[in-house]
C-alpha positions as CSV (number, residue, x, y, z in Angstrom):
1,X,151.2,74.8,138.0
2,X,152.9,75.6,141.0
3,X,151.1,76.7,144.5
4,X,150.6,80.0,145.1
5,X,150.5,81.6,148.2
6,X,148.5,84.7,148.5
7,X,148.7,86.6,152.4
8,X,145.9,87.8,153.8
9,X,145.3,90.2,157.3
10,X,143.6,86.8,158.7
11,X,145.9,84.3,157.1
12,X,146.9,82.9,153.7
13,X,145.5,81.2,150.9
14,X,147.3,78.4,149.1
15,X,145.9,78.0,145.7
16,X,147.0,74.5,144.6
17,X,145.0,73.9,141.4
18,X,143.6,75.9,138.9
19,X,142.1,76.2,135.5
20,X,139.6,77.7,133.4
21,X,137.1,76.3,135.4
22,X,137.8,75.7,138.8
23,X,140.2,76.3,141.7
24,X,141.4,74.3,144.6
25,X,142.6,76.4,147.4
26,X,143.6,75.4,151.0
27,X,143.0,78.4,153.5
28,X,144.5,79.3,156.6
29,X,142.7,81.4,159.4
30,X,144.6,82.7,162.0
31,X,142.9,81.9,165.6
32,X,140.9,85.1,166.7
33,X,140.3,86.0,162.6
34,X,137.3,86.0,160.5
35,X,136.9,86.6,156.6
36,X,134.6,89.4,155.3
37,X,130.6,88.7,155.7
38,X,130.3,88.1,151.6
39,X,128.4,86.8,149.0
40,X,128.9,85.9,145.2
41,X,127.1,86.6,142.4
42,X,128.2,83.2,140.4
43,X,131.0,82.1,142.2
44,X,129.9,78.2,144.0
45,X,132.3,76.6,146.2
46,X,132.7,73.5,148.6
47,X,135.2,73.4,151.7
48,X,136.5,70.7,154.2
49,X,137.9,71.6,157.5
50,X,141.2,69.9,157.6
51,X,142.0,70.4,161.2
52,X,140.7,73.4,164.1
53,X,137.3,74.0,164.8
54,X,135.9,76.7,162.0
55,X,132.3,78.5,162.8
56,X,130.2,79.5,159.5
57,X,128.4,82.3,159.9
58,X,125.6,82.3,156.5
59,X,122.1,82.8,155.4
60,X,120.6,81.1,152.5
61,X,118.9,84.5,151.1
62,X,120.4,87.8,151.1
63,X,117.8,89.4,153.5
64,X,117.8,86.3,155.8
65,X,118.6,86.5,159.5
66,X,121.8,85.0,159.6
67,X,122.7,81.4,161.0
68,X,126.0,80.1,163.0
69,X,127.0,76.2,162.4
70,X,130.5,74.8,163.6
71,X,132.4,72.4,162.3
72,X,134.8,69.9,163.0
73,X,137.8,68.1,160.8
74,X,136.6,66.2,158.4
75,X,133.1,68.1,158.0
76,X,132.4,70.1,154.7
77,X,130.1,72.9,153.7
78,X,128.4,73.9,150.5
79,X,128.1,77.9,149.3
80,X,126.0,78.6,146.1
81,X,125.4,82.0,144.5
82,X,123.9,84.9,146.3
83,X,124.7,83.0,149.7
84,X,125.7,85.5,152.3
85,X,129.1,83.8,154.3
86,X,131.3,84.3,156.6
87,X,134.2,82.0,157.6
88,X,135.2,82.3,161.2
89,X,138.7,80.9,163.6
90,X,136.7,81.9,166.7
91,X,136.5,78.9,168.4
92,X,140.3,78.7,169.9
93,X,142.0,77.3,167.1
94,X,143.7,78.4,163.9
95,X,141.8,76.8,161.1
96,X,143.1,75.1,158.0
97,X,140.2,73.9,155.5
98,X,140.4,73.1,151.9
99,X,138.0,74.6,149.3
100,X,137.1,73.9,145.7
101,X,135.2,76.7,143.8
102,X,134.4,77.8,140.1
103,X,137.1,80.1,138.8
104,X,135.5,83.5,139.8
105,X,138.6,84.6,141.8
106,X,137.4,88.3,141.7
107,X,133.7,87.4,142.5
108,X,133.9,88.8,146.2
109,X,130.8,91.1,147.3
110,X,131.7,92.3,150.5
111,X,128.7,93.5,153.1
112,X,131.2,93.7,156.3
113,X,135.1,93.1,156.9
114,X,137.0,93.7,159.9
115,X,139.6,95.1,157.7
116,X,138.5,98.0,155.9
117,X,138.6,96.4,152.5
């Protein structure tokens, strides 16, 4: 397989791997940026900052108060089903960080975006 890169209004996404049932991905957040608040309905995924400072914006059930938690290089974060998420380059930095997810590429619930998607 060769990478893939896919742009984005706050970035890019770099898929890297990929098969019937999962999907390695680095992402690329443009300082200043955020992803869509979100959720999946079966779509689980894992990411690693690689370098920058990333702020996760979640709650751990859909009609949760939401929660803020930064992390550093090196540090990971875990997103199951039905977990609201946001992921965020506010913090001064651009933000690279690798995820890994199950291959549910159009598994994207969207509850606020920035960019009118």
């Amino acid at each position: 397989m060769k990478k893939t890169i896919i742009e984005k209004p706050w970035g890019y996404e770099e898929i890297w791997a990929q098969t019937e049932d999962y999907i390695g991905k680095i992402l690329h957040i443009n300082e200043g940026h955020r992803l869509s608040l979100q959720y999946h309905r079966e779509k689980e995924e894992t990411i690693r900052v690689l370098s920058g400072v990333l702020e996760v914006v979640y709650s751990s059930r859909r009609d949760g108060e939401l929660k803020s938690r930064i992390l550093r290089e090196g540090d990971y974060f875990h997103i199951y089903p039905h977990m609201i998420h946001r992921f965020c380059a506010t913090q001064g930095t651009d933000v690279d960080l690798v995820e890994v997810s199950t291959n549910y590429l159009e598994d994207v619930e969207r509850i606020e975006d920035d960019y009118s998607r």
